[in-house]
Structures are given as C-alpha cells and as structure tokens.
N, C-alpha and C positions, 0 to 999 in steps of 0.2 A: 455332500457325499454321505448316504448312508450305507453302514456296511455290518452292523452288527444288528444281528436278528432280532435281539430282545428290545431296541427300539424301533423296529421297526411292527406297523399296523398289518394284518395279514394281508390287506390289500397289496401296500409294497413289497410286504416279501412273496408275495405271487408275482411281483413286477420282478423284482430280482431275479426269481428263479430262472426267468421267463430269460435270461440276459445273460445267463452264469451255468456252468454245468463243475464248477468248483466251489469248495467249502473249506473254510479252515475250524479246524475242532481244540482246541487249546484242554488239555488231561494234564491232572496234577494229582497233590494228595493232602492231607493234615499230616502230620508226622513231625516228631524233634527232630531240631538244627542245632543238636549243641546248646550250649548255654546264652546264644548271643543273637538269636536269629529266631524269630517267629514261627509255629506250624504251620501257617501258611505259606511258609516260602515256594514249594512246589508248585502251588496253584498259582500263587498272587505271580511270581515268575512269567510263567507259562500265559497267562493272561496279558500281561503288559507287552508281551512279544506278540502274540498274535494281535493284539490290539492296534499295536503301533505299527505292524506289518500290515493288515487291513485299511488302516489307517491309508497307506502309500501305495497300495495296490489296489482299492477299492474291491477286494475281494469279502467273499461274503464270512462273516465271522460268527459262531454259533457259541452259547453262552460256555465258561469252561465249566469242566467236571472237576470241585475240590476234591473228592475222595479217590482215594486210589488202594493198588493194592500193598500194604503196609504191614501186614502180621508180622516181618522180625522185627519192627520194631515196637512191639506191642507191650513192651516192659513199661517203656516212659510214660508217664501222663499228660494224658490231649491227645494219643494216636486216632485217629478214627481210620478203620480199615474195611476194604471187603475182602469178600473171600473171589478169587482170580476168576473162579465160573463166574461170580457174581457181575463184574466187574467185564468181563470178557461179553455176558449177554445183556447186558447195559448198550454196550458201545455198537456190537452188533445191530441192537434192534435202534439206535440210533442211522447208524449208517442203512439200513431198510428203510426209513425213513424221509431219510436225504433223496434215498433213491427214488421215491414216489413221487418226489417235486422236480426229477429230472436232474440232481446231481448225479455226476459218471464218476468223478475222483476226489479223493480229500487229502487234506493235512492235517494229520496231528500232529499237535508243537505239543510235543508231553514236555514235562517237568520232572517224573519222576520216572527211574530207570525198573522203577520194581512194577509198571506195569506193563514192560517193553512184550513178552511173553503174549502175555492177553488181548493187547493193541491188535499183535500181529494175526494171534489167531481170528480171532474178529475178522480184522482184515482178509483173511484167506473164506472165511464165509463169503463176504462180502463177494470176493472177487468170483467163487463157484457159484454161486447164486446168483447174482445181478450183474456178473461182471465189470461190477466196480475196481477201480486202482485206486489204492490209500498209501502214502506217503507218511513216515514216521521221523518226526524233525527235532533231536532232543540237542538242546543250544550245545551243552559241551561235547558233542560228535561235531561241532560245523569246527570248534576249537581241537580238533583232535589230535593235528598236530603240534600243538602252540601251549606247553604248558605256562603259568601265569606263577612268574615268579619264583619257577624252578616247581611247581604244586601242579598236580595233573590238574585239568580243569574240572574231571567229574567226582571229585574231592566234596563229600555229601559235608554241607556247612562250612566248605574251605575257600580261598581267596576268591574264586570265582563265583559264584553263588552268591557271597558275605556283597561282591560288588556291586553283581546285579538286584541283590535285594537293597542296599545301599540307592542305587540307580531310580527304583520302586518306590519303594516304600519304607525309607528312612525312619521313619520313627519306629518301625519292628525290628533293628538292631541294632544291640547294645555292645559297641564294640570295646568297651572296656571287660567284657567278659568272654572277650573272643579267645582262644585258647587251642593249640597241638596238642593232643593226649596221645602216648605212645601205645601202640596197640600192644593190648595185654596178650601176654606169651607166657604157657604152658607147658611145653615140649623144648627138650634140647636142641631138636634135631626137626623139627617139623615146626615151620619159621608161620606165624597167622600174617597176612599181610594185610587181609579185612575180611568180615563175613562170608564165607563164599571160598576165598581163596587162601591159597598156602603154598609156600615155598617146601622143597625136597629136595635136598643135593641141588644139582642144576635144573629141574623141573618142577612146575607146578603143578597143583592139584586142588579140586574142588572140594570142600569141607564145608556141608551146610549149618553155619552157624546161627545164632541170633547176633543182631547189634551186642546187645549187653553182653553178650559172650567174650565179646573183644574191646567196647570203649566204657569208659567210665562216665562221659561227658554226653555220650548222642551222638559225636558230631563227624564221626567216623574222616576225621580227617587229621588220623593218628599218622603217628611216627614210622612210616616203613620200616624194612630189614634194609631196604636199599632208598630211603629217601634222600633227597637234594639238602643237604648242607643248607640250615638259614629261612627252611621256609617253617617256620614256626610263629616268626613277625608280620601282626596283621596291618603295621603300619602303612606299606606299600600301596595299601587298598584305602584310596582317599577320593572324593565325590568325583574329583575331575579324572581318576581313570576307571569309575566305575559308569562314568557314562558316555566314555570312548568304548570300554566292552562292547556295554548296552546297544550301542550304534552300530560297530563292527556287527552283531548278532542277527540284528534286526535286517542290516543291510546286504549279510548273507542271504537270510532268507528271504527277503522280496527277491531278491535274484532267484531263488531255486521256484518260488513262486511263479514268477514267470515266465520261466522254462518247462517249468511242470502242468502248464497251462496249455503247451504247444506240444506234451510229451504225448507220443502216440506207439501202441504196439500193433505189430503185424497181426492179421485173425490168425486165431490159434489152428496150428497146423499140424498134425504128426502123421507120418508116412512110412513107408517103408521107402520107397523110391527115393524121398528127400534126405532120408539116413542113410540110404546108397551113396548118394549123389556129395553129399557133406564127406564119406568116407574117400571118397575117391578124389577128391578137393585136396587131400592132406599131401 
C-alpha cells in the first residue's frame, strides 16, 4: 500500500489520483516546547498522525509543512515563523493544486493552533474558487472533552503533547526538564490565564500578548488562576499511556476519515421561496 506522495513516482501518483478525490495535508511549526520537548514537536506530531492514519486508510498523504505561523513566539530561540498572509497563500496555492489532479476535499491534521486563522481562510478560497471542502483536524479538539490528568489537552508542551511526542519521537524529550510555570501575573484584578486570554470578575477577555509576556519556560503550560490541583507531575505520562493516547487519536481520526470520505453537501441554494418555506416550517 502506498499512500504518501513523496514516495510515490508521478506515474503512481497519476494512478492515485485517478482513485482518490481526498487528501490528507499534515501543518505544523518549529517553535519552543518548554524546556523538555523539541521544535519540532508540532510538525513531527502532526506527521506521525497523518502518517499512521494514512497508513490504515490508504488515503493519500501529502509531505507536512514544518513552518507555521509562530511570531508570538518569536522571543525563544529556533522559532522559525511566517507571516499568516505568507502562510495563508502557501496553503492555498497548495490546495489549487490538489485541485488540478481532481482532488474535491482535504484534511489537515495541523499541529499547531496558531495557524488555525490561515488554514481556514485558505480554506474559504479554496471552497469560492474550486469548490473544494477542507477539514481542519487538530488532535486536542478530538480530546476536547477528556482533559489528561486533570491538564486540558491543548496545554502547549503539557501532558498531552509531552505524550504524543514521547509516543514519536522519544529521544526529543527530556523529561527530567519537564516543568509547570505559573503564568506570570501583573494586575490585581485582571487574572492572565495565557497569551490571548484573561480573566475579569466573572468574564473573560482577549489580551493580545506574546508567550514571554506570561511564561518564563516556553511551555505555556502554566499554572491557571483556576487550574486542577496536582497536575504539575509529569510523572503520569509514561511510554505505555502515551501510546494509548497516540492510538485513541489516530483511531478518531481514520473514523472521521471515513466519514468525511462519504461527506456530501447539497448544491448551494439560496431563494427567496426556500426562506419563505423554512419560515413557515417553524
């Protein structure tokens, strides 16, 4: 079974094409993970899943993209980042592409949440242009309800990540340097919870900050104002439940895989009569 572009001779992947009107796109970034966890962890991530889902679906899998877009993290060193236009028509003129050879829909298994913005826009080209459907599959939304060990799952460099990179590629973390940083607070009364966001009385609010604004470490898998008692212990994350995660993730997505293979939208329709007709329905 071959499933990945890059070995495959243009002949076969003319034979592919010819068989498939899906693609899986794996998008990650370089960026620090903390003290204990490789720049690669976004991409090398996001590759082993598509991989290994390819792998079981015979779907077609397209090489990943390590860079992503990463500018608040741009203090650490080893970030490599683009700028989101950059990054945005990247992925577009990739999916133009796709299109030429008769792919209709894709998946990206992104890695990293800071090109979630870009992906989509892309995406929305895609769909006004070519009427392509693209699918955005980032592993801790499949865990969205299921925190790991009391640590939300999209904990940048925290239990779940440390797992799946464990799961990966063992030798790029050094769990003896695994470490909770309490995010650095400022204001009395105006609580940082991480980059981006902030507590107020009973409400939140968006405060655009950089990483180093709030963590000392990278690893943004600071101390809430309301975290879980306990999860600061990286011990819990040992080979044998990092690659029950890794399974559990993988084994989501060949499922949505699969479905999303048979997913079909009605032609696009807007009336006046059918918005009558919907009104009167209620």
């Amino acid at each position: 079974m071959v499933y990945e572009l890059s070995n495959m001779s243009w002949v076969e992947a003319e034979g592919k094409f010819k068989e498939t009107d899906l693609a899986i796109v794996p998008t990650g970034a370089t960026e620090q993970h903390g003290l204990h966890l490789g720049l690669g962890s976004d991409w090398i991530i996001a590759w082993e899943i598509a991989r290994r889902v390819g792998e079981r679906t015979d779907a077609l899998v397209l090489p990943v993209m390590p860079y992503g877009v990463s500018g608040h993290h741009g203090e650490f060193p080893g970030v490599m980042t683009l700028e989101a236009a950059t990054f945005q028509r990247v992925i577009y003129e990739l999916l133009a592409s796709l299109h030429r050879y008769g792919i209709r829909r894709v998946i990206f298994i992104n890695g990293h949440g800071g090109n979630l913005a870009a992906l989509s826009e892309a995406a929305k080209e895609a769909r006004d242009r070519h009427g392509m459907i693209c699918a955005i599959s980032m592993w801790w939304e499949a865990l969205q309800h299921k925190p790991i060990f009391g640590q939300p799952a999209e904990a940048h460099a925290g239990y779940g990540e440390t797992a799946l990179m464990l799961a990966t590629r063992p030798e790029a973390v050094k769990m003896e340097r695994a470490e909770l940083s309490p995010t650095r607070q400022v204001d009395d009364e105006i609580q940082l919870v991480r980059a981006g966001l902030a507590k107020f009385r009973d409400g939140l609010v968006r405060i655009v900050l950089k990483t180093a604004d709030v963590s000392d470490t990278g690893s943004m898998t600071e101390a809430l104002p309301d975290a879980v008692p306990g999860t600061t212990d990286y011990s819990p994350i040992t080979e044998a439940f990092s690659r029950g995660l890794m399974e559990e993730i993988v084994d989501w997505t060949c499922g949505f895989v699969q479905r999303f293979r048979a997913f079909e939208l009605p032609p696009l329709r807007v009336s006046r009569e059918a918005a009558m007709k919907a009104l009167k329905t209620k």
